[in-house]
C-alpha positions in Angstrom: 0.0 0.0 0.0 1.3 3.1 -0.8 1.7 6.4 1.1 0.2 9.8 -0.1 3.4 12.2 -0.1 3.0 15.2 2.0 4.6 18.3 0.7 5.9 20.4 3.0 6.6 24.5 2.6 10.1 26.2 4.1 9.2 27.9 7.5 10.3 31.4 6.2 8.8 35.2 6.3 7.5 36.6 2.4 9.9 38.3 0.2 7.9 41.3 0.1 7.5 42.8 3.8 9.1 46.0 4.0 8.9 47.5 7.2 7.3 50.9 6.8 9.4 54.1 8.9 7.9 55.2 12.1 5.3 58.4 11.0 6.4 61.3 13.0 3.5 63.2 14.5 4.1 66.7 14.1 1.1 67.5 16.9 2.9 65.5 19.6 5.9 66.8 21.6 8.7 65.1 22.7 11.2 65.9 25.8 14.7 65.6 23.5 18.3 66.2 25.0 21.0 67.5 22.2 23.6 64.6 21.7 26.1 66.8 20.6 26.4 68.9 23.8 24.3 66.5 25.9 22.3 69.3 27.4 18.6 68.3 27.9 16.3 71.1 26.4 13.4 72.3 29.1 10.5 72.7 27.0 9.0 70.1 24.5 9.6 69.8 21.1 7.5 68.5 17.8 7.8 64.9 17.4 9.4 66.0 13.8 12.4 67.9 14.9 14.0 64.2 15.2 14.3 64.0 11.8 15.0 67.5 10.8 17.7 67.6 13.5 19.9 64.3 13.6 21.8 65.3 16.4 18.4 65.5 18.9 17.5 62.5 21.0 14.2 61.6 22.3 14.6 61.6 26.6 13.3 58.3 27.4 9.6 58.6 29.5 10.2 57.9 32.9 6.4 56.4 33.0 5.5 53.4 31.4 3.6 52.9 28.4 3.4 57.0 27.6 
């Protein structure tokens, strides 16, 4: 008696995902610190200034989740 063959497909993610960029919203602020001098700026800043300005890091939130 003879065995139907199985076919089994390779374990691995489509060729086509792309991983879109993170959308910067230009309504939200963001507490950023200047990597260059490392001086933390007091006020806020718009979420887009991280792309205009390379040198700007985001300051991590100190709550979690926000």
């Amino acid at each position: 008696m003879a065995t139907p063959k199985q076919v089994t497909e390779p374990a691995t993610a489509p060729a086509n995902t792309v991983t879109e960029p993170k959308r910067l919203d230009p309504r939200k602020k963001v507490y950023v610190f200047d990597s260059r001098t490392g001086r933390k700026y007091d006020a806020p800043v718009p979420e887009t200034h991280l792309k205009i300005f390379p040198h700007l890091r985001e300051v991590p939130s100190k709550q979690e989740g926000k």
